[in-house]
PDB file of N, CA, C and O in Angstrom:
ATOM      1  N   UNK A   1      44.273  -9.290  10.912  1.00  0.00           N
ATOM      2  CA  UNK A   1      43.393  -9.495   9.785  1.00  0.00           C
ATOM      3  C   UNK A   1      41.966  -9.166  10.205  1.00  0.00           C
ATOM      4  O   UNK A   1      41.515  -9.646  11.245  1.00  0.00           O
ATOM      5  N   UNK A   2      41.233  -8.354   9.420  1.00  0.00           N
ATOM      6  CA  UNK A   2      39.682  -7.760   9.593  1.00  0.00           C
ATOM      7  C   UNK A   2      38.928  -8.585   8.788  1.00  0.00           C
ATOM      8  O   UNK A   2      39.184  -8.808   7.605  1.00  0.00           O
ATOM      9  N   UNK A   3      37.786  -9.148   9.552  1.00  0.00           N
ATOM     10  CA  UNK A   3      37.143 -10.124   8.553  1.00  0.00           C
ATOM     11  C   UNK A   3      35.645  -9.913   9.246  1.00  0.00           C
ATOM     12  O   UNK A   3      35.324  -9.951  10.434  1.00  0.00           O
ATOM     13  N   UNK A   4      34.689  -9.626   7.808  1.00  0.00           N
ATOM     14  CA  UNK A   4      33.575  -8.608   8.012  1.00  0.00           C
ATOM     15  C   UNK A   4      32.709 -10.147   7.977  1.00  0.00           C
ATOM     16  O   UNK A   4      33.157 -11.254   7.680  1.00  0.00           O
ATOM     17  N   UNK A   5      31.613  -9.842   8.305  1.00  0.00           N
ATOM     18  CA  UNK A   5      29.797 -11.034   8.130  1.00  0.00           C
ATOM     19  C   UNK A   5      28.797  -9.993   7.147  1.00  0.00           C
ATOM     20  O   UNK A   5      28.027  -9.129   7.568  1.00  0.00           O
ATOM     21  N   UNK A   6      29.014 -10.291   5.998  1.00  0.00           N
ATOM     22  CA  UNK A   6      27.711 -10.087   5.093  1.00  0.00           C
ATOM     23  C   UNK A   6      26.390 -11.221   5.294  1.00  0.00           C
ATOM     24  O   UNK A   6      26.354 -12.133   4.469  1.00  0.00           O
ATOM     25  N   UNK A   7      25.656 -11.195   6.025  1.00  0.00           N
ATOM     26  CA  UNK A   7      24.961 -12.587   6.300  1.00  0.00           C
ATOM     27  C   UNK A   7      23.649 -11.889   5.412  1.00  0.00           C
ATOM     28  O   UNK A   7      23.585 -10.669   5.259  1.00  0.00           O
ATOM     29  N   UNK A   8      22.504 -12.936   4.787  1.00  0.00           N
ATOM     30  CA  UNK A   8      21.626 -12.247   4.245  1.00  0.00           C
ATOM     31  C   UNK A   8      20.888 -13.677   3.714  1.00  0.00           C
ATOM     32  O   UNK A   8      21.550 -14.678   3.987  1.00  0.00           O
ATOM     33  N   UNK A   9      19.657 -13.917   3.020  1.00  0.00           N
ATOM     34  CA  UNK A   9      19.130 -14.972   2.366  1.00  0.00           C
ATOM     35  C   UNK A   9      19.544 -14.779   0.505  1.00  0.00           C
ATOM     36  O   UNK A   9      19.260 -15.441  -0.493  1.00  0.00           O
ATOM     37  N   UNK A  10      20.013 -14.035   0.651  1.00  0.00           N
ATOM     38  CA  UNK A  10      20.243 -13.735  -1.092  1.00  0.00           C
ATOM     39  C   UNK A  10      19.382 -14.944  -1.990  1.00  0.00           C
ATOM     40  O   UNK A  10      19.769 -16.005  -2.481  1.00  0.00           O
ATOM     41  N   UNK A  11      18.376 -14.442  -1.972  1.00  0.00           N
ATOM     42  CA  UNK A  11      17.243 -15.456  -2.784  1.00  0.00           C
ATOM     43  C   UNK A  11      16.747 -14.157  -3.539  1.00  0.00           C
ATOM     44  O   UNK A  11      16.331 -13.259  -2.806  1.00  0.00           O
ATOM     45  N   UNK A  12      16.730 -13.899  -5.101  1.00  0.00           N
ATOM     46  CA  UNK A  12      18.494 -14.617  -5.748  1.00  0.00           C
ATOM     47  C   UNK A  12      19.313 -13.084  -4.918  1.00  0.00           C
ATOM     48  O   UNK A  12      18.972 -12.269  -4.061  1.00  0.00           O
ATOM     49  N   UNK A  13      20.465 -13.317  -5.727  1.00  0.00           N
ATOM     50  CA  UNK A  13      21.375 -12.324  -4.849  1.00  0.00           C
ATOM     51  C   UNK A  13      21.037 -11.338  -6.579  1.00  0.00           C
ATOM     52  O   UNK A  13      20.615 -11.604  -7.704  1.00  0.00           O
ATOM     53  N   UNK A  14      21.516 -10.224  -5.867  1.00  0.00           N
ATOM     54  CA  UNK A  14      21.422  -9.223  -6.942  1.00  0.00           C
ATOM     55  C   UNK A  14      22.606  -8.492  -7.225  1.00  0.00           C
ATOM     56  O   UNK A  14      23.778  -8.616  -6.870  1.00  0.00           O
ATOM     57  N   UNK A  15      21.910  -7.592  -8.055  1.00  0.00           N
ATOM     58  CA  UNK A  15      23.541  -6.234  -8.310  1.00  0.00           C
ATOM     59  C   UNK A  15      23.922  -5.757  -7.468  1.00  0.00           C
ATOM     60  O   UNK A  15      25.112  -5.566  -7.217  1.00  0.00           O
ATOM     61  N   UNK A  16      22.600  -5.320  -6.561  1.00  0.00           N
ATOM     62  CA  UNK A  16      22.599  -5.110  -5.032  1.00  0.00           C
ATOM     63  C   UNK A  16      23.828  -4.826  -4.136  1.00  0.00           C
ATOM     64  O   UNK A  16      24.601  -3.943  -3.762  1.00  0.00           O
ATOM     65  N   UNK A  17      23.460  -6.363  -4.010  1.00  0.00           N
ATOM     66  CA  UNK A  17      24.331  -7.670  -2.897  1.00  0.00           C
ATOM     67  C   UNK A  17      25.850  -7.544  -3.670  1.00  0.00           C
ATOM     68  O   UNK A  17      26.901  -7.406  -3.044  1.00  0.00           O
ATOM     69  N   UNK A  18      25.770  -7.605  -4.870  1.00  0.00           N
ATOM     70  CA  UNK A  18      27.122  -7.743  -4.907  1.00  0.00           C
ATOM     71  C   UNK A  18      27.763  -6.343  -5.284  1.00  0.00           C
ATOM     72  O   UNK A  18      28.873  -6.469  -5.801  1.00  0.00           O
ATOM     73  N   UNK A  19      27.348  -5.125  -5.153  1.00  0.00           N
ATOM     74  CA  UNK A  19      27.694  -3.824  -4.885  1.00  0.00           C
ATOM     75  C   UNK A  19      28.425  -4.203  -3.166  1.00  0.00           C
ATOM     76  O   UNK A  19      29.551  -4.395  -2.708  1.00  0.00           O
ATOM     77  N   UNK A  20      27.211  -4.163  -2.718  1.00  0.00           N
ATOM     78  CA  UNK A  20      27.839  -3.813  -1.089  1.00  0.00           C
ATOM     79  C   UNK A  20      29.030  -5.060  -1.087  1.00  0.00           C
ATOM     80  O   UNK A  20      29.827  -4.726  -0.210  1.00  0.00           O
ATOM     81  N   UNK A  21      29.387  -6.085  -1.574  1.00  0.00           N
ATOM     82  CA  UNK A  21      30.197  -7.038  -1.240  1.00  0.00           C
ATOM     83  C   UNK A  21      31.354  -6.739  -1.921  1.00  0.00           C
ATOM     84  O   UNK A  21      32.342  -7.261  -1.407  1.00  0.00           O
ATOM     85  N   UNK A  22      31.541  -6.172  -2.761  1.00  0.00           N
ATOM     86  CA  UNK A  22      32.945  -5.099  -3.882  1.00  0.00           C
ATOM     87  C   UNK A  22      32.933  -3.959  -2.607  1.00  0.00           C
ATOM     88  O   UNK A  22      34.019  -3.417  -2.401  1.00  0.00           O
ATOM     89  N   UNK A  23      32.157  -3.684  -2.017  1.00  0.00           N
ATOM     90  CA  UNK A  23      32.204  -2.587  -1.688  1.00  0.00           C
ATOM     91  C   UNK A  23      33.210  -3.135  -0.242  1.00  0.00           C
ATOM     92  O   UNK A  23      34.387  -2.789  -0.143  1.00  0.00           O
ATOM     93  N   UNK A  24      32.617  -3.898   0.658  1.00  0.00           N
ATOM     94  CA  UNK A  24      32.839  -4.542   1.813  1.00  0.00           C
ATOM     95  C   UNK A  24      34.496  -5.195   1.687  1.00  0.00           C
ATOM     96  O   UNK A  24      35.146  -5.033   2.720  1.00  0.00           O
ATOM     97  N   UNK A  25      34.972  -5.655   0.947  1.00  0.00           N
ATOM     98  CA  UNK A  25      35.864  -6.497  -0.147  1.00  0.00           C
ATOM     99  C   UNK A  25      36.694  -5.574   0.320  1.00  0.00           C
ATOM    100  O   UNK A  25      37.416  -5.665   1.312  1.00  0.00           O
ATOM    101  N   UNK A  26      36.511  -4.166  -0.839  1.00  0.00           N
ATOM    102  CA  UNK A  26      37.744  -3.141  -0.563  1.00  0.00           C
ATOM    103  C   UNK A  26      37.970  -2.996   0.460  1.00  0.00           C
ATOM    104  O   UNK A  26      39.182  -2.788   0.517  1.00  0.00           O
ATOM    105  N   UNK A  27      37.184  -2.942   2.239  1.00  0.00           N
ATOM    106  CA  UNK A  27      37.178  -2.488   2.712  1.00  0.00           C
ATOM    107  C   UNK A  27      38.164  -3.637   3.822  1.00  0.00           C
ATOM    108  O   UNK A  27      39.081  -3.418   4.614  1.00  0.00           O
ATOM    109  N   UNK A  28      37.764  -4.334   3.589  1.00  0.00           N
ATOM    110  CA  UNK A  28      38.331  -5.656   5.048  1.00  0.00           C
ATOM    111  C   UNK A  28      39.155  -6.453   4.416  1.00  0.00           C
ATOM    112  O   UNK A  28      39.176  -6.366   3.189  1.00  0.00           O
ATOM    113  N   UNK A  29      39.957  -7.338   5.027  1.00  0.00           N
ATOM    114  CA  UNK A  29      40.506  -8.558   4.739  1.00  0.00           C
ATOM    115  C   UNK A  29      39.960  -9.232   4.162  1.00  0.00           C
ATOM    116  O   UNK A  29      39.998  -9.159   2.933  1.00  0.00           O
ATOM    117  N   UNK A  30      39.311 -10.057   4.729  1.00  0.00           N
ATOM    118  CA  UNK A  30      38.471 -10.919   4.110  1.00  0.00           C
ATOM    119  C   UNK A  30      36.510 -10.542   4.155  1.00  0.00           C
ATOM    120  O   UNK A  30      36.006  -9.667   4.859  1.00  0.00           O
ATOM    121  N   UNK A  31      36.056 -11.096   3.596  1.00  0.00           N
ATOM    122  CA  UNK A  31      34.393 -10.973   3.510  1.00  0.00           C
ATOM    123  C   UNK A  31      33.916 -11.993   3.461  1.00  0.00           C
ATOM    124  O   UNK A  31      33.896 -12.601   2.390  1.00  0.00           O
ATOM    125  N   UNK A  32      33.295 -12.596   4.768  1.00  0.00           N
ATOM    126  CA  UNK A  32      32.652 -13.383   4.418  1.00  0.00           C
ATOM    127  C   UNK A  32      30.924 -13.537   4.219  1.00  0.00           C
ATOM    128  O   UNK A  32      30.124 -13.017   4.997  1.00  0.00           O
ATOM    129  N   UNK A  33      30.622 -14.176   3.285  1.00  0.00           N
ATOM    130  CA  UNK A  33      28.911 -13.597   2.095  1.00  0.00           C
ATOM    131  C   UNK A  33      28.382 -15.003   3.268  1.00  0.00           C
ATOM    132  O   UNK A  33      28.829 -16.123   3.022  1.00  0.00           O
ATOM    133  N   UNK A  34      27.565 -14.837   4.326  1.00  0.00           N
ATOM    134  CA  UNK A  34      26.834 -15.980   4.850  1.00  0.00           C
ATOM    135  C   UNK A  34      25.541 -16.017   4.437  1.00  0.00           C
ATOM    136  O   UNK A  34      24.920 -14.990   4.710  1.00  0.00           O
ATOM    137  N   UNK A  35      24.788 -17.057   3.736  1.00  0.00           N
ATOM    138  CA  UNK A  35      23.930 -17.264   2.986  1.00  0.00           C
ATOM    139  C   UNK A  35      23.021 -18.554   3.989  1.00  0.00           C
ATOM    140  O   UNK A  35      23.182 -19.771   4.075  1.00  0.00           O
ATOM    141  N   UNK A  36      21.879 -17.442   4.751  1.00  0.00           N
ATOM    142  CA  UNK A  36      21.308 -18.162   5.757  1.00  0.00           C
ATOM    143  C   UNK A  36      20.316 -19.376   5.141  1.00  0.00           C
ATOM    144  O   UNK A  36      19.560 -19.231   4.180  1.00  0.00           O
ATOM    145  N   UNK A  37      20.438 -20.180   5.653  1.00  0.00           N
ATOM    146  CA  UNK A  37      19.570 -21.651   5.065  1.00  0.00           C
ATOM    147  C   UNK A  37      17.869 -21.473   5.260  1.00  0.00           C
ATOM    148  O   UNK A  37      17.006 -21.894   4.489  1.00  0.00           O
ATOM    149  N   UNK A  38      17.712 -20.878   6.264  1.00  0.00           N
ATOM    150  CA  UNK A  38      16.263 -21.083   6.914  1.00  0.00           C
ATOM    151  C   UNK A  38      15.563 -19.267   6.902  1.00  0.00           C
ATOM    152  O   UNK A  38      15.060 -18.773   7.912  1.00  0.00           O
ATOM    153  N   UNK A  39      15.665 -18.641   5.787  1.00  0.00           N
ATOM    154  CA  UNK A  39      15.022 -17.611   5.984  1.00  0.00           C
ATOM    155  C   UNK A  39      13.189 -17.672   6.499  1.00  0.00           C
ATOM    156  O   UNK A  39      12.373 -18.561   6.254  1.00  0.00           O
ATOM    157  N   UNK A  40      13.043 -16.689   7.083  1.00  0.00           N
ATOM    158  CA  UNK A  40      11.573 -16.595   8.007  1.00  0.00           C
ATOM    159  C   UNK A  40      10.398 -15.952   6.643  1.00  0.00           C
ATOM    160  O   UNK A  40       9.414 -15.239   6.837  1.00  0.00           O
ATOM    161  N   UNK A  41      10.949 -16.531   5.172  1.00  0.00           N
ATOM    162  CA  UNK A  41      10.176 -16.252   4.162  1.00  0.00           C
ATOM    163  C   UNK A  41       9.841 -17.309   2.862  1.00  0.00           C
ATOM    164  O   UNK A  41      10.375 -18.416   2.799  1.00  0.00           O
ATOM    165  N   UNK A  42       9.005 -16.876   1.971  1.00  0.00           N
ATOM    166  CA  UNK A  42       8.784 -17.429   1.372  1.00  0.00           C
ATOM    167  C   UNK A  42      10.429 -17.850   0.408  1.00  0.00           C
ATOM    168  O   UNK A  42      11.223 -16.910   0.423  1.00  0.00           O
ATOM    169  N   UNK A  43      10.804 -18.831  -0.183  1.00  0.00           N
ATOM    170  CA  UNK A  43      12.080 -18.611  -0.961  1.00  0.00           C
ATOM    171  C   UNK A  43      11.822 -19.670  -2.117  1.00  0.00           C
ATOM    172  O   UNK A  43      11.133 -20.688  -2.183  1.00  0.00           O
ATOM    173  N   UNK A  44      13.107 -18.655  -3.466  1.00  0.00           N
ATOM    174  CA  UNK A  44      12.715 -19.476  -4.406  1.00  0.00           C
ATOM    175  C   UNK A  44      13.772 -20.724  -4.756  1.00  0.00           C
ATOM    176  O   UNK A  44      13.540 -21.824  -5.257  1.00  0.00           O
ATOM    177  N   UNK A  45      14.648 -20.305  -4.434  1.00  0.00           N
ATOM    178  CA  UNK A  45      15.952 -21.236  -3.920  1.00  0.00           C
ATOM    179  C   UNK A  45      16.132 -22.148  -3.231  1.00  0.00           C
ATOM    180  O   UNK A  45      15.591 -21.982  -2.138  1.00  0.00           O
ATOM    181  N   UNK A  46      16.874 -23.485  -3.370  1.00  0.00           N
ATOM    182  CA  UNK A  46      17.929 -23.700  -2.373  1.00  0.00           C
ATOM    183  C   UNK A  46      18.544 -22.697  -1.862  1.00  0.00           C
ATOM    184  O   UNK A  46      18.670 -21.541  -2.265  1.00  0.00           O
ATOM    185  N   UNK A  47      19.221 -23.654  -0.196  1.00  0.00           N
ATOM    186  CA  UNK A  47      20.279 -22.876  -0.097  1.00  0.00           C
ATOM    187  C   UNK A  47      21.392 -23.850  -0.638  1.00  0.00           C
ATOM    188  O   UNK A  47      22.484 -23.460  -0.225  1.00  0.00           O
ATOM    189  N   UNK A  48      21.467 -24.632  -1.179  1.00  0.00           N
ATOM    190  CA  UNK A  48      22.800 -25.127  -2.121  1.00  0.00           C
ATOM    191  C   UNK A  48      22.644 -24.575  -3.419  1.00  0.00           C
ATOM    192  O   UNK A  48      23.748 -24.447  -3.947  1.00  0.00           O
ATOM    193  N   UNK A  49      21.416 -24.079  -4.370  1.00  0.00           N
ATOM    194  CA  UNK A  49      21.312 -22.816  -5.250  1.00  0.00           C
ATOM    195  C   UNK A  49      21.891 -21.451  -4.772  1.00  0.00           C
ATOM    196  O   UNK A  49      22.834 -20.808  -5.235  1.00  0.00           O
ATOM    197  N   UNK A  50      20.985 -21.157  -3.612  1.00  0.00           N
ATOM    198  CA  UNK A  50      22.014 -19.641  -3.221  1.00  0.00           C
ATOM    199  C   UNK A  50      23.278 -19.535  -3.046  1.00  0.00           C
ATOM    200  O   UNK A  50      23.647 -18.371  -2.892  1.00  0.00           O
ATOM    201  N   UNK A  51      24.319 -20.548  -3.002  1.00  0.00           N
ATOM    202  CA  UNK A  51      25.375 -20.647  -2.461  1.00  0.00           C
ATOM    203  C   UNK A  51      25.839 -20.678  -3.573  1.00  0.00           C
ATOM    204  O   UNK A  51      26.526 -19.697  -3.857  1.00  0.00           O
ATOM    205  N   UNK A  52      25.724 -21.492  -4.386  1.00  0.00           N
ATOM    206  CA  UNK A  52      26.205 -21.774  -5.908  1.00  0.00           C
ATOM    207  C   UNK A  52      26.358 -20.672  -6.866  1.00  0.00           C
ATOM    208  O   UNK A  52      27.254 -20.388  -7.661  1.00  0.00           O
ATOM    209  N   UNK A  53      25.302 -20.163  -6.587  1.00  0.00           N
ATOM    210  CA  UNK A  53      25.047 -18.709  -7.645  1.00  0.00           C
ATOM    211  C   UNK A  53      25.950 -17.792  -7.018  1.00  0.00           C
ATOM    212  O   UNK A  53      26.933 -17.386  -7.638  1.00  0.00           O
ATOM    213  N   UNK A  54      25.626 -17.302  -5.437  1.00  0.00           N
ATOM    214  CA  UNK A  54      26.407 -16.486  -4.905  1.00  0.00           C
ATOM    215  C   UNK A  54      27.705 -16.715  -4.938  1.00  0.00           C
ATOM    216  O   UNK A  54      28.296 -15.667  -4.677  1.00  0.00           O
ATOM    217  N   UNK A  55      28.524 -17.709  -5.161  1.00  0.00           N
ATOM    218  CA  UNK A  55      29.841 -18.038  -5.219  1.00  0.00           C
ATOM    219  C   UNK A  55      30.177 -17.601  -6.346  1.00  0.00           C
ATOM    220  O   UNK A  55      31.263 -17.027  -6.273  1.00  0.00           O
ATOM    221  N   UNK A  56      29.554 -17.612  -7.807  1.00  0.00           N
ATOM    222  CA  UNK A  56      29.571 -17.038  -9.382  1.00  0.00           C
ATOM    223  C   UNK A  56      29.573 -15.601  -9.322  1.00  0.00           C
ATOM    224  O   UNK A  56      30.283 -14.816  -9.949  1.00  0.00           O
ATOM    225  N   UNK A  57      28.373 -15.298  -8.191  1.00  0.00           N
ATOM    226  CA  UNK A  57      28.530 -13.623  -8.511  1.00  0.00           C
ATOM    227  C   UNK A  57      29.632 -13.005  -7.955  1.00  0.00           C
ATOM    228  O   UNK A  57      30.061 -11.965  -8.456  1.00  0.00           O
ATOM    229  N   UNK A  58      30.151 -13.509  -6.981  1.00  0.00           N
ATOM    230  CA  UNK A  58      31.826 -12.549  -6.443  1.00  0.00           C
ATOM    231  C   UNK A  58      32.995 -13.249  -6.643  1.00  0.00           C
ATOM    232  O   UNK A  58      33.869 -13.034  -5.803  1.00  0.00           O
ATOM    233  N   UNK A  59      33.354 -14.334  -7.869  1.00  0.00           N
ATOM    234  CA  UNK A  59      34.048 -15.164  -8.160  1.00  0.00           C
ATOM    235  C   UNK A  59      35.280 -14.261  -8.412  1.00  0.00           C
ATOM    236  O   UNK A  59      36.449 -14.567  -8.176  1.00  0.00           O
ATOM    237  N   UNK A  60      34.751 -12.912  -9.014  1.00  0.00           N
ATOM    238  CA  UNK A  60      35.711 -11.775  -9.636  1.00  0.00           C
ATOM    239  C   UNK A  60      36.709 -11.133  -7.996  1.00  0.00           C
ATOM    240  O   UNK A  60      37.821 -10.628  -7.845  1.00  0.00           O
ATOM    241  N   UNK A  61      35.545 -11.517  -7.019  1.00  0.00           N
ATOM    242  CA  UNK A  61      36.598 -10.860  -5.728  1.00  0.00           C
ATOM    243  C   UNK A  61      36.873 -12.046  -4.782  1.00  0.00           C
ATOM    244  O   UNK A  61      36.196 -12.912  -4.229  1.00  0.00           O
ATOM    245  N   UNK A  62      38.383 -11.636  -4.857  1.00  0.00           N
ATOM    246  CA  UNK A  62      39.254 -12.647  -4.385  1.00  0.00           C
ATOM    247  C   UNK A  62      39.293 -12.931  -2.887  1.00  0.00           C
ATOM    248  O   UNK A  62      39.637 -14.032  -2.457  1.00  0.00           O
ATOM    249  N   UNK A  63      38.925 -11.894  -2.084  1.00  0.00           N
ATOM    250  CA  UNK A  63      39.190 -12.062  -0.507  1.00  0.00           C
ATOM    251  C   UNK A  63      37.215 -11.833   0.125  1.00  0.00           C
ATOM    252  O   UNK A  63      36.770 -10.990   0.903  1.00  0.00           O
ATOM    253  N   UNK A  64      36.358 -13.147  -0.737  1.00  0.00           N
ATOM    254  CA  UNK A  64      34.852 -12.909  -0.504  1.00  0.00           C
ATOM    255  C   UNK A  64      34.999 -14.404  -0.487  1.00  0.00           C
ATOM    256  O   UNK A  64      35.521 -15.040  -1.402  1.00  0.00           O
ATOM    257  N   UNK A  65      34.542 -14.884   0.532  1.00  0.00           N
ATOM    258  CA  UNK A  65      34.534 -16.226   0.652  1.00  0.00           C
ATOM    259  C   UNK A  65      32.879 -16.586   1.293  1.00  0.00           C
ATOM    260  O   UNK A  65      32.340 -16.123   2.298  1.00  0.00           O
ATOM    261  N   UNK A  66      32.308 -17.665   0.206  1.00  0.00           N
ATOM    262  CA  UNK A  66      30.292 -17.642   0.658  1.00  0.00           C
ATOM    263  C   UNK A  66      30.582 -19.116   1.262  1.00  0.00           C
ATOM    264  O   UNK A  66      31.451 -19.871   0.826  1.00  0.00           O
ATOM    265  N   UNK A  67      29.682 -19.408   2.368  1.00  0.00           N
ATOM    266  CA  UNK A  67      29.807 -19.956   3.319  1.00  0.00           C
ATOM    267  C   UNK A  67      27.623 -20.240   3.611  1.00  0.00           C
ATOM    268  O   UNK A  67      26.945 -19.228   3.789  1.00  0.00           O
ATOM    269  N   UNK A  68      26.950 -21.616   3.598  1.00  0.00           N
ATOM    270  CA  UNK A  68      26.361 -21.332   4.422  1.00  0.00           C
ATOM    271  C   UNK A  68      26.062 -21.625   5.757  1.00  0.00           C
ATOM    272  O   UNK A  68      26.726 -22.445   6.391  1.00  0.00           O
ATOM    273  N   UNK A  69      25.135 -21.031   6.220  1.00  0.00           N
ATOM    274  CA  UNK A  69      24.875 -21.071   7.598  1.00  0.00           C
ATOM    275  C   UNK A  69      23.123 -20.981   8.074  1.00  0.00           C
ATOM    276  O   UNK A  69      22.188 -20.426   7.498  1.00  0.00           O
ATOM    277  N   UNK A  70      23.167 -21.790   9.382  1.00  0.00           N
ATOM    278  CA  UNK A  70      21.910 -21.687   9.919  1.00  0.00           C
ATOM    279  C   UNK A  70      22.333 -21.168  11.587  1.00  0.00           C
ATOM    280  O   UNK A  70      23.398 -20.879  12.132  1.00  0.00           O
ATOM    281  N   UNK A  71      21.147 -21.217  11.958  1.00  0.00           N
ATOM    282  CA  UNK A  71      20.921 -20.803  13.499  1.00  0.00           C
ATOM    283  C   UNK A  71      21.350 -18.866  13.812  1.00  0.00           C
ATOM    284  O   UNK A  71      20.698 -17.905  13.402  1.00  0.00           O
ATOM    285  N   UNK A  72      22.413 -18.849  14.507  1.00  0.00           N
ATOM    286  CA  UNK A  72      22.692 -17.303  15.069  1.00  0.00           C
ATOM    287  C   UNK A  72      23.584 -16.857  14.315  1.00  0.00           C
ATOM    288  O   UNK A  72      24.130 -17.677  13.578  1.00  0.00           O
ATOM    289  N   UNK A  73      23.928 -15.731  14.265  1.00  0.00           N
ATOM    290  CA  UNK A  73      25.210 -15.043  13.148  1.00  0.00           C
ATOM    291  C   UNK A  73      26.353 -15.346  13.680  1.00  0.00           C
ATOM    292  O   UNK A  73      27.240 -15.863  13.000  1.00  0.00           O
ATOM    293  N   UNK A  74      26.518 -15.050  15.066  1.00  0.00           N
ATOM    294  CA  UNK A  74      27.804 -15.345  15.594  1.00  0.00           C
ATOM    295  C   UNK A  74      28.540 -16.653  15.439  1.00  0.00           C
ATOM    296  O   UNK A  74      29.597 -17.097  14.992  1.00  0.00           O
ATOM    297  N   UNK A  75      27.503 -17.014  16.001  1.00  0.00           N
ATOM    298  CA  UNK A  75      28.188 -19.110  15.332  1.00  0.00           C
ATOM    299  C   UNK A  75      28.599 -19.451  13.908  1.00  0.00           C
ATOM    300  O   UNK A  75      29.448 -20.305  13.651  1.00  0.00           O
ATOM    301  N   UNK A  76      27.839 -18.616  12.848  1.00  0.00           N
ATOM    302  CA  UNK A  76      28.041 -18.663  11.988  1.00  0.00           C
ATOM    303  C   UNK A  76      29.580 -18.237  12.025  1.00  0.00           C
ATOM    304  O   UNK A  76      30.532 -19.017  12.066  1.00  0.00           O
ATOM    305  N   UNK A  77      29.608 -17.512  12.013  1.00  0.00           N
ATOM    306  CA  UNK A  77      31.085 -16.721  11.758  1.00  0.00           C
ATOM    307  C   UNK A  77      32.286 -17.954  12.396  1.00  0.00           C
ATOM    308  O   UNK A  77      33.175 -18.409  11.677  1.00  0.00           O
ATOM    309  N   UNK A  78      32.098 -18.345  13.811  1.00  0.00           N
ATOM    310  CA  UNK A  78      33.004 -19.548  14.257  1.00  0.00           C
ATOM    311  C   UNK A  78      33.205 -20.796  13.314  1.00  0.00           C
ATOM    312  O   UNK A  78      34.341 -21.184  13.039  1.00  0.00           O
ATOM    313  N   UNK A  79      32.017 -21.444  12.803  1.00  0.00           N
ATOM    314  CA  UNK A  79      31.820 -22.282  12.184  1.00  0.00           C
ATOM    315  C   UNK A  79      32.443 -21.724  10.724  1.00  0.00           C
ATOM    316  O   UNK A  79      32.709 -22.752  10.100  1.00  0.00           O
ATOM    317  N   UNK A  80      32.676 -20.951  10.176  1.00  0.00           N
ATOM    318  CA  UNK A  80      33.112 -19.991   9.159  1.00  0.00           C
ATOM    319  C   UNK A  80      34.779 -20.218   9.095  1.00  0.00           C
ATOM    320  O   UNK A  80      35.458 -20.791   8.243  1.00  0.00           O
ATOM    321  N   UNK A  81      35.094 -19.659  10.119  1.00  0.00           N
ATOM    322  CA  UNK A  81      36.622 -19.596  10.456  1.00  0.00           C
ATOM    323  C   UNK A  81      37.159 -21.344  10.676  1.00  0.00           C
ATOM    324  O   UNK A  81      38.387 -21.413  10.722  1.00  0.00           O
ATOM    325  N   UNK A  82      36.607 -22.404  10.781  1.00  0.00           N
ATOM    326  CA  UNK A  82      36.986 -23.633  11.071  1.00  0.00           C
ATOM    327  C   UNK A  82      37.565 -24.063  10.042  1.00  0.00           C
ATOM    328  O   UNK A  82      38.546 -24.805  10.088  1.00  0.00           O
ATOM    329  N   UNK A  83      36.814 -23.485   8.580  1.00  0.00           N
ATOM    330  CA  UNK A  83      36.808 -24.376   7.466  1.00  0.00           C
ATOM    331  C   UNK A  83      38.329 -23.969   6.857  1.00  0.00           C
ATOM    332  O   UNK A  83      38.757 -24.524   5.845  1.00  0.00           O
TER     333      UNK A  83
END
């Protein structure tokens, strides 16, 4: 099983984001959308808003699972696979 890291602040997420994630989707097993808590910017969101919304926008794709995360990507991804 191939299982990709879309990691990003999606504050908000767009058509964008959820292009490349249909796109990513077709491509792997699974996708997982990591929706970093602590972006190094201004934000208009939660990240329990970004997560919420982002879970609505790829609700339509079945093997996209949003997850968030803080600290390094890699951990993310471990901490990802636990749940």
């Amino acid at each position: 099983m191939t299982i990709a890291i879309y990691p990003g602040s999606f504050d908000p997420i767009t058509n964008g984001h959820i292009d490349i994630a249909k796109r990513g989707a077709s491509i792997f097993d699974e996708l997982v959308l990591g929706v970093y808590d602590r972006p190094n910017k201004q934000i208009l969101f939660t990240v329990a808003e970004r997560v919420r919304l982002a879970k609505k926008a790829v609700a339509h794709l079945k093997n996209v699972r949003v997850v968030p995360y803080s600290g390094l990507q890699p951990r993310m991804r471990r901490k990802s696979e636990r749940k």
